[in-house]
C-alpha positions in Angstrom: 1.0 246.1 154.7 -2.1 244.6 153.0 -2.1 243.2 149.5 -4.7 246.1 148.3 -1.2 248.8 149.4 0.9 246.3 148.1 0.3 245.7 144.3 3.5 243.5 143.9 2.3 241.3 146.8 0.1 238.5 146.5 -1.6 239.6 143.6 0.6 239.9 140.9 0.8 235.9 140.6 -2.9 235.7 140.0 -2.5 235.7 135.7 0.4 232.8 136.8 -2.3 230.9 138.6 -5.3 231.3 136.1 -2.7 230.3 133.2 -1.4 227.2 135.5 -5.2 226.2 136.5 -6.2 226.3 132.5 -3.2 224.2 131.5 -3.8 221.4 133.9 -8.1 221.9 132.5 -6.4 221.3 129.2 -4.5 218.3 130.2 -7.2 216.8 132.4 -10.0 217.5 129.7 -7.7 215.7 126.8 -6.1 212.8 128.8 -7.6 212.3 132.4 -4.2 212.5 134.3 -3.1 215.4 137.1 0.4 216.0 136.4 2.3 216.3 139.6 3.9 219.8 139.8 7.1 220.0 137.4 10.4 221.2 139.2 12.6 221.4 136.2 13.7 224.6 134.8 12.2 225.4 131.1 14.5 224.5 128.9 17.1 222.7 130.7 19.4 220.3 128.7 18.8 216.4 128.8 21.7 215.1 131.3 23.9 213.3 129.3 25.5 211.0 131.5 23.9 209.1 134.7 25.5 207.2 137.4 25.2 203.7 137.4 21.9 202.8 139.7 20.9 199.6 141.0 18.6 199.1 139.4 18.3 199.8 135.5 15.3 199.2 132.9 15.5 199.5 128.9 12.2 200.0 127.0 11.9 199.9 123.5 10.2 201.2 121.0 6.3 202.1 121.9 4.6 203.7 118.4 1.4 205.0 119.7 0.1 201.8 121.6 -0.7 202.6 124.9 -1.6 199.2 126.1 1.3 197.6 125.3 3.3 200.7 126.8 1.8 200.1 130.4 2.1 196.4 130.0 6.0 197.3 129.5 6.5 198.9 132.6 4.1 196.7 134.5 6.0 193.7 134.0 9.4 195.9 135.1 7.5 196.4 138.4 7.4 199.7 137.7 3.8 201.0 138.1 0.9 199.2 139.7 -2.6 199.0 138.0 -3.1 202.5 138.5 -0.3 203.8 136.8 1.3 204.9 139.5 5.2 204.6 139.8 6.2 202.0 141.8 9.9 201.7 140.7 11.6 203.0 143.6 15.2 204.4 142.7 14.7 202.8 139.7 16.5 203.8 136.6 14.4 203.8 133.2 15.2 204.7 129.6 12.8 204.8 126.9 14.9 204.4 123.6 12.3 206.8 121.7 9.5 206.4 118.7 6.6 206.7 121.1 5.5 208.7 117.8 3.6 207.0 114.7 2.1 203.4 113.9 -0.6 204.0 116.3 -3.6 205.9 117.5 -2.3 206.9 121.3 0.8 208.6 121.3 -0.1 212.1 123.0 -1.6 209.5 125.7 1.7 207.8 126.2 3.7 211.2 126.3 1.2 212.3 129.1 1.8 209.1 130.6 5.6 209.1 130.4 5.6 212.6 131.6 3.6 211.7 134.7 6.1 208.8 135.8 8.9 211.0 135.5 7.6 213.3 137.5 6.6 210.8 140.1 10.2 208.6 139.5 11.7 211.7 140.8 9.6 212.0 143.7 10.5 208.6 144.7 14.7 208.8 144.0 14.0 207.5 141.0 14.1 208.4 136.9 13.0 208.1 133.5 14.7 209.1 131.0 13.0 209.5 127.2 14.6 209.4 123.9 14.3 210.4 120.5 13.7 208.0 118.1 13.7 208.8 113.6 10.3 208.7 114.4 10.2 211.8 116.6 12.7 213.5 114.8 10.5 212.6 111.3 7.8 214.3 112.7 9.3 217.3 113.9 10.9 218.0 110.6 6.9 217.4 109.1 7.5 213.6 108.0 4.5 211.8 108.4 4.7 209.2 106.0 3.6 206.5 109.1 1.1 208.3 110.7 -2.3 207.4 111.2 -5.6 208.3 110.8 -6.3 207.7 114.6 -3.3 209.7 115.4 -4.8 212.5 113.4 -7.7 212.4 115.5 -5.8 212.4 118.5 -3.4 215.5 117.8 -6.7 217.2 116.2 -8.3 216.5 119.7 -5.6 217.8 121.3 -5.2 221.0 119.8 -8.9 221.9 120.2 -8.3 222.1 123.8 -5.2 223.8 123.4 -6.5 226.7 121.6 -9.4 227.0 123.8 -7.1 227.2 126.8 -5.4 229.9 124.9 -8.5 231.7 124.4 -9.4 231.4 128.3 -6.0 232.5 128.6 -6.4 235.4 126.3 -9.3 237.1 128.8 -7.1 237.7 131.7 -5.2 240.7 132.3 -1.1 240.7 133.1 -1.0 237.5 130.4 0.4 238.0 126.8 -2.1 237.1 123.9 -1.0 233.7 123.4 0.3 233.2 119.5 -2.1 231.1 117.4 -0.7 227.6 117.4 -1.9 227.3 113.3 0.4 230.4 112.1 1.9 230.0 108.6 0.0 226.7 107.8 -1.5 226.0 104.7 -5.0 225.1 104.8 -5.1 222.4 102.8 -2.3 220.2 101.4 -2.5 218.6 97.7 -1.4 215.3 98.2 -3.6 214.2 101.4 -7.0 213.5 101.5 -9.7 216.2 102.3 -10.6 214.5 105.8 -7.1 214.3 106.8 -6.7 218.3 106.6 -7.1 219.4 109.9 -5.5 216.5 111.5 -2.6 217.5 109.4 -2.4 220.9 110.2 -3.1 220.1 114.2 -0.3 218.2 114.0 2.5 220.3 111.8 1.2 222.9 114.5 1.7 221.0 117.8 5.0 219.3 116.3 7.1 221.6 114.7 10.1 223.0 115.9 8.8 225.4 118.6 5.2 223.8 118.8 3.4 223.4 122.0 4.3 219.3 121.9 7.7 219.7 120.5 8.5 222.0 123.3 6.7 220.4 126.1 7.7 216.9 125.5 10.2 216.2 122.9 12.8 218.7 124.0 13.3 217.4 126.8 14.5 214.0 125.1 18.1 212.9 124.8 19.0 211.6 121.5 22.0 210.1 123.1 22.1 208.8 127.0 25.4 207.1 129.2 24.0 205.2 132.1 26.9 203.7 134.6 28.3 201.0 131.5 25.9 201.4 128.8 25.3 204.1 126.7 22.0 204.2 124.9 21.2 205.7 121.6 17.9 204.4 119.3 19.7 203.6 116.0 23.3 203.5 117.0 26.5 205.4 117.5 30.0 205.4 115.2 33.0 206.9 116.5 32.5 209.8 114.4 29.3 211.0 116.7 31.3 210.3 119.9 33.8 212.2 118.3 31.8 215.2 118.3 30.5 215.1 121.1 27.4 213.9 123.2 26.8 216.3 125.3 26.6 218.9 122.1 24.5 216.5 120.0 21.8 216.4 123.1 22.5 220.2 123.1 21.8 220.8 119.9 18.9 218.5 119.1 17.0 219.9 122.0 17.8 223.8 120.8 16.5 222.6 117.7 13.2 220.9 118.8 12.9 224.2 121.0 13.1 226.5 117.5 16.5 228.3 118.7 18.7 227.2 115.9 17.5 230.0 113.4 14.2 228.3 112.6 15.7 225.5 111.0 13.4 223.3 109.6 15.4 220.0 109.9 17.3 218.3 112.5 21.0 218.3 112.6 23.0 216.3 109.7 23.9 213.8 112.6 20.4 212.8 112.9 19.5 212.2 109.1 20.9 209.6 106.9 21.4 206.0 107.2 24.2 206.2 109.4 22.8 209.0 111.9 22.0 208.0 114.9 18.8 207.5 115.0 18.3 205.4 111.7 22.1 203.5 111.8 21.3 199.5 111.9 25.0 198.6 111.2 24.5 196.5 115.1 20.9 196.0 114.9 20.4 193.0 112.1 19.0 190.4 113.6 21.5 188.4 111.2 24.4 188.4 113.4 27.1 187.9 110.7 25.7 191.5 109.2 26.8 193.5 111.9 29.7 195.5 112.1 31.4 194.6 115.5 34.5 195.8 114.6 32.9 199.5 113.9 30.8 199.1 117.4 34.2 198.1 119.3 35.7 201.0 118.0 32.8 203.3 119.0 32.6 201.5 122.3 36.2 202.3 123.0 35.9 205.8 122.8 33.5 206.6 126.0 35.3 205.5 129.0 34.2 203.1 131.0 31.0 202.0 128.9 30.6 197.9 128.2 27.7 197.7 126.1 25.3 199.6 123.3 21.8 199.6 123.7 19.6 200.3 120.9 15.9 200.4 119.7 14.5 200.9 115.9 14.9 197.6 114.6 12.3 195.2 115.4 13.3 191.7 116.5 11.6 189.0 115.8 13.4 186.8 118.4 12.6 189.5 121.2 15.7 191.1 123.3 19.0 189.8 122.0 22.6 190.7 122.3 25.3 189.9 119.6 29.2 190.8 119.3 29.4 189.5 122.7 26.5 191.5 124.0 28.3 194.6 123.0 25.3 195.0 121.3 21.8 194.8 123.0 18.7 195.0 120.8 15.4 195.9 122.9 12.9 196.6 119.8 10.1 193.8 120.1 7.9 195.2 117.5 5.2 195.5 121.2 3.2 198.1 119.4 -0.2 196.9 117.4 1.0 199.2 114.5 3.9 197.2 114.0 4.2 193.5 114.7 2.1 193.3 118.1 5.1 191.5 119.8 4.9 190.7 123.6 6.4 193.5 125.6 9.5 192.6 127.2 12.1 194.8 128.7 15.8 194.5 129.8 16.4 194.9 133.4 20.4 195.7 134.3 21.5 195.5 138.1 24.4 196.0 139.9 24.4 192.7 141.6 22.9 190.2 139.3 24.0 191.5 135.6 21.9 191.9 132.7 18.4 189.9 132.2 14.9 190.2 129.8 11.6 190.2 131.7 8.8 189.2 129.3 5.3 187.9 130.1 5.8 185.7 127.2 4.7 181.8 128.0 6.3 180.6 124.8 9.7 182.4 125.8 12.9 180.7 125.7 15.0 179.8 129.3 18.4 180.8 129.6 19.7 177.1 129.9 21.0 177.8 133.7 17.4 178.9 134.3 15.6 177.1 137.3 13.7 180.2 138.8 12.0 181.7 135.8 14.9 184.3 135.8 18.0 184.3 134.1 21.1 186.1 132.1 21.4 187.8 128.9 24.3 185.3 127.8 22.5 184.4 124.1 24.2 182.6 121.4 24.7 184.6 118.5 22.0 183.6 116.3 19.6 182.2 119.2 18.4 185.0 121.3 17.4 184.5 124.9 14.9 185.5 127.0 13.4 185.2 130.5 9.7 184.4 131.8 8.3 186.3 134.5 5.0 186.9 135.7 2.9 190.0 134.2 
């Protein structure tokens, strides 16, 4: 039977197609990358837990510095000078704020988006986190945006909506909802020129917003790989207590405007000791932090060794402390906050735990005769390991 006797045949995926073809225009037009066809169901849950893999990369905070962020997994070996994944069966977890401090952070979800995409291709993953800084924004906290990031969002959202209205001429697709519903035109306390950056990003951002939903939902707020579990402020034995799986469960529902339109992210995510602002295991001040509280916490996911946090920048680069119960992997690498080297902690199965760095000045592990060595600091002297970038 031909398609024209057939109306369900071929034909009724044409609106699928168009709408398909004008999001990858959109992307392509805003950021220059192709992203490889996504296989994930919409709106899956973030996997909690992961096996351990051979091979295992930390990444720490990015803030909207694209640069650096490439740098970072360059020197992991993960991507060549094309961006392309080169990781293999690689393992990667980004411990979140990608988001504020910096000009380029729709550019560096586009680009983590593409690697995990190709990761999985290869055997291999990345897995992204929320940081305060994502959930901040979500909830419409932009105290540490900036004007470039404005720009960019404002950028973005102009090719959004005129996908939408290319969208909005073919037959067999709804009339896609205007991404700028219910906000205010102005805002007292900002600056005139700031306006529409403002609302482009309240509107990509929000819970439920084109960005929030693409990207940020699929962020875990709290990840177990193998022996480490990774969170970006920290965990207490209260949050294990309720329950990881439900605290990925619900962030993302959030982020994805199911919980009732609620404004702001669960209680477990604001505060001082949430767990994405804690820093009870992340002063650089060894003496300050509570080892007895992260031994506790540690004890209460079986089988895990070892914490591994971002948000707190250190000034020594990658350090462990409480007997490298605690791993610290904020450098401070974006330009918007100290412009630190990048550096990255590298786990395997065989060899242990190391820091690659394309820092000249870095510190040798003293057994060091290769360039590479352990994570095995003292306490208030942090190691680190020299490799080629």
């Amino acid at each position: 039977m031909s398609s024209r006797e057939n109306p369900s045949g071929i034909c009724k995926d044409i609106p699928n197609l168009i709408s398909s073809f004008v999001d990858t225009f959109v992307d392509y037009s805003f950021c220059g990358i192709f992203l490889p066809k996504d296989h994930s169901p919409e709106n899956e849950i973030p996997q909690t837990r992961l096996e351990k893999p051979e091979r295992l990369v930390a990444i720490g905070d990015l803030h909207g510095d694209l640069e650096k962020s490439r740098e970072a997994f360059m020197i992991a070996g993960l991507i060549d000078s094309s961006d392309k994944w080169t990781g293999g069966s690689t393992v990667v977890v980004q411990v979140g704020d990608v988001l504020d401090r910096g000009g380029e952070e729709l550019k560096i979800l586009y680009f983590l988006e593409k690697l995990k995409r190709e990761a999985e291709r290869s055997g291999g993953k990345v897995v992204t986190m929320n940081g305060n800084h994502e959930i901040m924004n979500v909830e419409g906290d932009f105290r540490y945006v900036t004007k470039k990031g404005l720009e960019e969002f404002k950028a973005w959202l102009d090719w959004y909506c005129l996908g939408n209205k290319m969208k909005s001429l073919c037959r067999g697709l709804e009339k896609p909802d205007d991404p700028y519903q219910g906000i205010p035109m102005s805002f007292p306390r900002a600056r005139a020129d700031c306006f529409e950056g403002l609302r482009a990003r309240i509107a990509a951002l929000r819970p439920q917003g084109p960005i929030a939903k693409r990207f940020l939902s699929r962020n875990q707020t709290v990840a177990v790989v193998g022996d480490s579990v990774f969170v970006h402020g920290g965990l207490l034995a209260e949050h294990i207590e309720y329950g990881l799986e439900k605290i990925n469960e619900e962030v993302t529902g959030w982020i994805n405007g199911s919980r009732g339109g609620a404004k702001y992210a669960p209680g477990y995510c604001r505060g001082g000791n949430s767990v994405v602002w804690l820093r009870k295991f992340s002063d650089e001040m060894a003496h300050r932090c509570d080892c007895s509280a992260l031994e506790h916490a540690l004890s209460t996911i079986p089988g895990v060794k070892r914490m591994i946090m971002g948000h707190t920048i250190q000034d020594a680069g990658i350090n462990g402390v409480c007997g490298n119960k605690a791993i610290r992997i904020d450098v401070g690498m974006s330009k918007g906050c100290s412009d630190g080297t990048p550096a990255v902690l590298e786990i395997c199965k065989d060899s242990g735990l190391r820091i690659v760095t394309s820092n000249p000045n870095s510190l040798l592990a003293p057994d060091t005769r290769t360039g590479l060595g352990l994570l095995v600091p003292p306490e208030h002297v942090p190691q680190q390991v020299e490799v080629e970038a």
